[in-house]
C-alpha positions in Angstrom: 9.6 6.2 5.8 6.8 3.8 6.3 4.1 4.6 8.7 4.5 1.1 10.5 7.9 -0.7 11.4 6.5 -4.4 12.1 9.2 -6.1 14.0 8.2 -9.6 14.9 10.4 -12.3 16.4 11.1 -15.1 19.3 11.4 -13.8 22.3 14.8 -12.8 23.7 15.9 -11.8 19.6 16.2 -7.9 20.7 13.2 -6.6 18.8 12.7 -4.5 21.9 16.4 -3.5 21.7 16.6 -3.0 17.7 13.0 -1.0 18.6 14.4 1.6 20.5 17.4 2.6 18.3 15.6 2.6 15.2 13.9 5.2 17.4 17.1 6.7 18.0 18.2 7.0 14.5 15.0 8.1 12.9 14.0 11.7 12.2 10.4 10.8 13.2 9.1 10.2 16.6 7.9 6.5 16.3 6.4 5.0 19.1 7.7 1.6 20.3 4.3 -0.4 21.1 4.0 -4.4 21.2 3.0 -7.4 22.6 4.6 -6.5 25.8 3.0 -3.4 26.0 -0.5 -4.9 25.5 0.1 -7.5 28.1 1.3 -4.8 30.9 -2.4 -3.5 30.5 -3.7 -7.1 31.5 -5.0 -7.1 35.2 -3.1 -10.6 37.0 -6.1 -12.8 37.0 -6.5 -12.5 33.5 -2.7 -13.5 33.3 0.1 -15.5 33.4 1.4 -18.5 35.3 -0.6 -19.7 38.3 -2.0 -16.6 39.6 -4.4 -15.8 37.5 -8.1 -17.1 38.4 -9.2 -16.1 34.9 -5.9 -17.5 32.8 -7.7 -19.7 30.7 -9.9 -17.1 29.2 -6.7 -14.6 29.0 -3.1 -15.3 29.0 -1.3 -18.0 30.4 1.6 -19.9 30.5 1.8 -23.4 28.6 5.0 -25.9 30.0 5.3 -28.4 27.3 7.6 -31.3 27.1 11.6 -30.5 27.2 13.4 -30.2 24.2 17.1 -32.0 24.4 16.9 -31.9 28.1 15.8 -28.0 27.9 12.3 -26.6 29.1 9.6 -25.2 26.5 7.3 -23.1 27.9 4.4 -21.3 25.3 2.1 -18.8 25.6 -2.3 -19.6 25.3 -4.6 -17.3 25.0 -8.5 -17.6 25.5 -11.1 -15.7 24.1 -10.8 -12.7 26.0 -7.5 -12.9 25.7 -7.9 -12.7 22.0 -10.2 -9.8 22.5 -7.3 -8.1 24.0 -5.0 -8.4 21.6 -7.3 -7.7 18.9 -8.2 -4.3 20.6 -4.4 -4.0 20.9 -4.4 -4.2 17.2 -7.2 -1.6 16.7 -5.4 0.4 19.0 -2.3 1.1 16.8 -3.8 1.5 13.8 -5.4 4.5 15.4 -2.6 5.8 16.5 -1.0 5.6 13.2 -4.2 6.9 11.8 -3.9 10.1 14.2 -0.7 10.4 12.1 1.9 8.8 15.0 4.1 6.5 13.4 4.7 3.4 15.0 7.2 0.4 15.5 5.6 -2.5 16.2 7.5 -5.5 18.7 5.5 -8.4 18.2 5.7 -12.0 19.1 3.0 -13.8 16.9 1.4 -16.5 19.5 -0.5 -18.1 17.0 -2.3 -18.0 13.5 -5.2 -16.3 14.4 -3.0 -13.2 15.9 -0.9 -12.7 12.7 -4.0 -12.8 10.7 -6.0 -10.1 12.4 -2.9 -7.7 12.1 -3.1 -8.2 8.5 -6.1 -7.3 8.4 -5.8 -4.8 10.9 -2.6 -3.1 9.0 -4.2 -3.3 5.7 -4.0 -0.4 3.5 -1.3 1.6 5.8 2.5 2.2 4.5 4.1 -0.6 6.6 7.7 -2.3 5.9 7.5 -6.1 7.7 11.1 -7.3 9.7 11.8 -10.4 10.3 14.0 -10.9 13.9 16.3 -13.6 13.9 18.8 -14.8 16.5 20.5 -18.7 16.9 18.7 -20.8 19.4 21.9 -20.7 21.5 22.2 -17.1 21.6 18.2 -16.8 22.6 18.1 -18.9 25.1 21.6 -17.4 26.6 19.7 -14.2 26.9 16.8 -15.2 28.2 18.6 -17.0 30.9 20.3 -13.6 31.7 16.3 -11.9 31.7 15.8 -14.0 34.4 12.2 -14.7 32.4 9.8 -17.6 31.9 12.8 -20.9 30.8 11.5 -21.9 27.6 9.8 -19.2 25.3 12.2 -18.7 23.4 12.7 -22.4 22.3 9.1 -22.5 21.9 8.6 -19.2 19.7 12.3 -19.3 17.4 10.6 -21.0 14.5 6.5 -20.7 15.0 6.4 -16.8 15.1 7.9 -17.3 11.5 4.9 -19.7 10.3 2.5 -17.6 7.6 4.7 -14.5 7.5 6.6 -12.9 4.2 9.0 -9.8 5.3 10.5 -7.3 3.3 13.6 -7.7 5.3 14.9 -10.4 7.7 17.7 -8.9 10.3 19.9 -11.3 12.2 20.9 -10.4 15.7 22.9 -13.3 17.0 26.2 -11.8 16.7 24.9 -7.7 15.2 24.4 -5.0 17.1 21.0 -3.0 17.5 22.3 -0.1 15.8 23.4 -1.6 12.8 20.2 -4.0 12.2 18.2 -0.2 12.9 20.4 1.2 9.6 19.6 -1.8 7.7 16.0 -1.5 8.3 16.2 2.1 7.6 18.1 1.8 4.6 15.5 -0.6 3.3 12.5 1.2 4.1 13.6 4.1 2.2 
């Protein structure tokens, strides 16, 4: 099995979910690390929607225009924001390095992201998924997060841009388990 399971998908398309039973059904202890898990580390003015003194320099919610009477919302980053995520990057490499396997969740937020984790992942054993699910279904389940209306409208297709995947699973009607055997079955 590869050393890195790169998941990477618009939000509410259950990489998180297919994340935690590939752990399930693999013989190696692969730790589930992503975008989310990089953004729990960010202190709240550095953050998010209108809290956040520092937002513009870190993370921070972008509304944009509706979409068919339907909110978009997207995700900025600044330059320390960046920074963040780049260290993110660094960070899981090492750990793979230290001989942990890893899944990764990701949500690319923009070309410059899904460039530096090539570059970042270059030269390690990785097998890249591509997470699909119909708008419909997305935005049904992120209505049932309760979460920020509009990110999944606003990441279905641009997380996509730039990318080529050994596999693409579709969870819009499939359950976790069987996208997890899938990727399994074509990582081996």
């Amino acid at each position: 099995m590869p050393s890195v399971i790169f998941l990477n998908g618009a939000s509410s398309s259950g990489k998180t979910t297919l994340g935690r039973a590939l752990q399930d059904c693999l013989d190696e202890p692969y730790l589930l690390m992503g975008l989310d898990t990089c953004f729990a580390m960010v202190p709240a003015q550095w953050a998010g929607g209108g809290m956040g003194a520092h937002r513009e320099q870190g993370f921070q919610y972008v509304d944009l225009p509706d979409e068919d009477g339907k909110p978009v919302s997207g995700i900025s980053y600044g330059p320390v924001g960046l920074r963040m995520l780049q260290g993110f990057h660094r960070a899981v490499r090492e750990f793979v390095q230290a001989g942990n396997p890893v899944i990764v969740d990701e949500m690319m937020l923009g070309p410059e992201v899904r460039d530096h984790w090539f570059a970042t992942l270059a030269g390690l054993d990785v097998v890249s998924v591509g997470v699909r699910c119909d708008l419909d279904e997305l935005e049904r389940r992120e209505g049932a997060r309760r979460g920020r209306a509009g990110l999944a409208r606003w990441s279905e297709e641009r997380v996509h841009e730039g990318m080529a995947y050994d596999l693409w699973v579709d969870t819009t009607g499939q359950a976790a388990d069987a996208c997890a055997h899938q990727v399994v079955a074509a990582a081996r």
